[in-house]
N, C-alpha and C positions, 0 to 999 in steps of 0.2 A: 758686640758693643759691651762697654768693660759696666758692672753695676754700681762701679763706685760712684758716689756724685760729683766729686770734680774731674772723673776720668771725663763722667758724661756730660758736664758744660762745657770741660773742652772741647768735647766733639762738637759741640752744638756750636762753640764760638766758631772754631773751623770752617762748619760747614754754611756760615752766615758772613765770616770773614770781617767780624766783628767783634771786642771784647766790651759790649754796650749794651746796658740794662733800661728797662726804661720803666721808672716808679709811676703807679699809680696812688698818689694822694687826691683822691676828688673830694671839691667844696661844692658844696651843694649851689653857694651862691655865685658860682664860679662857671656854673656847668652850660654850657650853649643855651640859649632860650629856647631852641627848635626840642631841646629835653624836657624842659622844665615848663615852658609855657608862662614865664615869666615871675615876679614873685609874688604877686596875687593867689597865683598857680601853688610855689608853692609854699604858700606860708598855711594856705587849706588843705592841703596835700594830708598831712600829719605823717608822725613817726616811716608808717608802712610803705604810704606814698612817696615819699620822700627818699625812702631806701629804696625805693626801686628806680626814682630816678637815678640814681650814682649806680645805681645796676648797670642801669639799661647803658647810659653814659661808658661807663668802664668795659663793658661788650662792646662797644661799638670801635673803640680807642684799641681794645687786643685786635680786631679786626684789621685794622688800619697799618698798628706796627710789627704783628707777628710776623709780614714778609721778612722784616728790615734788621728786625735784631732777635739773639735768641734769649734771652730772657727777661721776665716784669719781676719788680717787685713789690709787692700788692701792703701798705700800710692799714694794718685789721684799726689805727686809731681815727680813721676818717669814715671808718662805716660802723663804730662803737656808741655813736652817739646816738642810731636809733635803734639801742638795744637790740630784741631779738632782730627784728628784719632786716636792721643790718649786720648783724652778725651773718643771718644767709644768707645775704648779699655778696658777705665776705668768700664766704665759701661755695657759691657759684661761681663769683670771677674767679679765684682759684680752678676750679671744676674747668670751664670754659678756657681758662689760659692751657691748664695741662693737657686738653684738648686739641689746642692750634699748635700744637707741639714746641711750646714754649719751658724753659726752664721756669721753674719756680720758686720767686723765694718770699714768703712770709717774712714781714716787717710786725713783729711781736716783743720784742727788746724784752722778753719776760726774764727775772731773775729773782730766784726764793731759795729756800732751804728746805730737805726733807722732802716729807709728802708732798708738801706744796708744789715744790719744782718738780715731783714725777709726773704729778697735775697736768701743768701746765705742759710738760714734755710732748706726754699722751694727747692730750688735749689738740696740740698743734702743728703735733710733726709725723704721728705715726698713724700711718693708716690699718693698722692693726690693733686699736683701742677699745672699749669696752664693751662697742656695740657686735665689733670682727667684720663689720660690711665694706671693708676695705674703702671707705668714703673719700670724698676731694680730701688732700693736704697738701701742703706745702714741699717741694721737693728739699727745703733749707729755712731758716726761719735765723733769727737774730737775736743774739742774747747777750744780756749782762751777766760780768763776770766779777762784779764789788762784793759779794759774799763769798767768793771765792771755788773751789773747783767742785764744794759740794752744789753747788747751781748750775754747774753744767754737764756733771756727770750722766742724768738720766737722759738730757738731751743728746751726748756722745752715745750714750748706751743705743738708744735709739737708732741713731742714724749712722753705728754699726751694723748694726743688727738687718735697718729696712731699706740700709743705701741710700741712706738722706745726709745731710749737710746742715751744718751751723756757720753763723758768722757769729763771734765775739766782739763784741765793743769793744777797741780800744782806746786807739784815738777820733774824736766823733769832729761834726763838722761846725757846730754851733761856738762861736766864740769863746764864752762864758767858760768853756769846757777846759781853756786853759790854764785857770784858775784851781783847776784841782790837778791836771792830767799832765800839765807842768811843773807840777812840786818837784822842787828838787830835794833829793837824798842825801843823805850822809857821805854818801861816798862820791857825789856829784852830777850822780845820773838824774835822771829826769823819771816822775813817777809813769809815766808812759811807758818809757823803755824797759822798766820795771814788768809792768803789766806784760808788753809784748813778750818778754820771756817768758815769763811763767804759762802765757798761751801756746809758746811755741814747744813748751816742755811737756803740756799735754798733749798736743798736736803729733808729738812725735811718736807715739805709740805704734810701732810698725801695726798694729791690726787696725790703726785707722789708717794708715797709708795707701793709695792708689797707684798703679804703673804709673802714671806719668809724677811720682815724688810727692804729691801735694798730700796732705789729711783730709778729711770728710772735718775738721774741726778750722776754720777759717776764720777771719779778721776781719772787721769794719776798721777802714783804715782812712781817714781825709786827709789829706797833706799840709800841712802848714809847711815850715821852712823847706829848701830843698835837701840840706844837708841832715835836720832831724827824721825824713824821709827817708833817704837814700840807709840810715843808720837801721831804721827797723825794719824795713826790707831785709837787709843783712842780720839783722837778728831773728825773723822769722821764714828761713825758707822751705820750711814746710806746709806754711799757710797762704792760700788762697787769699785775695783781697777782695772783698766789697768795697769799692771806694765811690761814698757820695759826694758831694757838695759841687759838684760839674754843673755850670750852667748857670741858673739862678741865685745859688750860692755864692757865685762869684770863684770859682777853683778854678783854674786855668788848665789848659795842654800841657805845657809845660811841668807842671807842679801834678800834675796826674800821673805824667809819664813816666814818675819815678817810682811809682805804686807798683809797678812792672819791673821785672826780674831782664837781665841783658839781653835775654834771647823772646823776650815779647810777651811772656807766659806770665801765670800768677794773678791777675787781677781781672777783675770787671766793673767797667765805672757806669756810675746810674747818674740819670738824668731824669727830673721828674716833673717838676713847674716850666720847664724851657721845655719840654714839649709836648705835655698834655694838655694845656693851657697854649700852643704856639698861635691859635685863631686869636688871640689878645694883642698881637705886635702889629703895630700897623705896617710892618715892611710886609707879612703874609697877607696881612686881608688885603694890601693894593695888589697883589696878584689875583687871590683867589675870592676874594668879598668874603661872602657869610656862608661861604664852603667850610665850615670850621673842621670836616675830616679833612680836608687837603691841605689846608694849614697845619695839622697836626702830624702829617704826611710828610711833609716837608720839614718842620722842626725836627722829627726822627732823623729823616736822612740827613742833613745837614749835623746833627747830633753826630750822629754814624761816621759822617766824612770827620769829621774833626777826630773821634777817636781812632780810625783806619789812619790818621795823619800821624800821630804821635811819637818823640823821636829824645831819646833822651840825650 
């Protein structure tokens, strides 16, 4: 098996016959009662307590869909709020996920200059950091690229080096985001398509390249138009996609399936509130009631089927 990291998600999508992520964002006030014990439970809980429900919660959830898909991607800003103990909360489920032999990719959107970003590099992506105990990380983590290549460079260096993986923001999935990432240019492009070059320019560095074409330097890519899609695709085919906004967000098959390259490769879409939250629809709970892991069982594979559908 090839060490690159998108040699090795490919493998993993292959052998799951799947190109579907499934994010973990847990709310605490969100989380099944059978966890929490209702909010009595945990409004007394405190900080520690509290972090271990969305522990225990997010162990239970890799349980369920590590058959179904082969990789999570775990949001460190939904376990930051109870400081330390969620912070190791964070990096159990990580530990736990690389475990059930899931790809992994840290949701840390981190973006600095200098020291700062070798920080955070270290910090989040290498398992070769200051302690050398080769600890839980991330097989790939997620990063801003607005300060440009000096904020990503420690993180490429990185996951040269240890076989890890970046995604780059470029076009994200939140409305709002059109308002900057649509600016158009002088010359009539769109600041977006802007951006996707210059990712794809570092991207291309044959020593980040894997056999199967793609970099270890990758893209958050959510679809808006189909034609502004189908354009950065063609401007980055060196870059793997992450593409959110599936589901809940409202992104459709269609408008996904052009995040993918002709021949089916290139991308994997996450899914995160449509199906870790699936025991909240009332079409699952009339099958399964207050089973909320088979609800959440069946939000994946239906998740699953729709992406295994997809046809450009």
């Amino acid at each position: 098996m090839s060490s690159h990291f998108v040699d090795r998600l490919l493998d993993a999508i292959r052998r799951k016959e799947v190109a579907a992520c499934v994010g973990l964002d847990p709310l605490i006030d969100r989380l099944p009662v059978v966890i929490t014990g209702g909010q009595k439970s945990i409004s007394s809980a405190g900080q520690a307590g509290q972090a271990d429900m969305i522990r225990r919660y997010c162990l239970d959830v890799l349980d369920v869909v590590a058959p179904l898909v082969p990789s999570v991607k775990i949001n460190i800003a939904f376990f930051e709020p109870f400081h330390s103990a969620g912070v190791a909360a964070y990096y159990d489920v990580v530990q736990q996920a690389a475990q059930a032999g899931l790809v992994v990719i840290g949701d840390v959107k981190r973006g600095d200059i200098g020291h700062s970003t070798a920080q955070y590099a270290v910090a989040h992506l290498s398992a070769a950091g200051p302690g050398g105990d080769g600890g839980a990380v991330p097989d790939a983590v997620t990063v801003s690229p607005y300060l440009g290549f000096d904020s990503i460079k420690p993180f490429a260096q990185i996951a040269q080096d240890e076989s890890k993986g970046l995604f780059v923001l470029v076009q994200t999935s939140n409305e709002s985001a059109e308002a900057v990432q649509g600016l158009e240019l002088a010359d009539g492009r769109k600041l977006v398509e802007e951006m996707g070059r210059l990712v794809e320019s570092w991207a291309a560095d044959p020593a980040l390249v894997g056999q199967n074409g793609y970099s270890c330097i990758g893209a958050v890519v959510s679809p808006r138009d189909l034609a502004s899609t189908d354009r950065l695709r063609t401007l980055m085919p060196h870059c793997f996609y992450l593409v959110p906004g599936f589901g809940a967000q409202g992104r459709t098959a269609q408008e996904v399936a052009y995040c993918f390259k002709k021949d089916g490769t290139g991308a994997i879409v996450n899914a995160s509130r449509s199906v870790i939250y699936a025991y909240e629809k009332p079409a699952y709970r009339a099958d399964f009631g207050d089973d909320w892991k088979r609800c959440v069982e069946r939000g994946c594979r239906d998740f699953a089927h729709q992406i295994r559908s997809l046809a450009r």
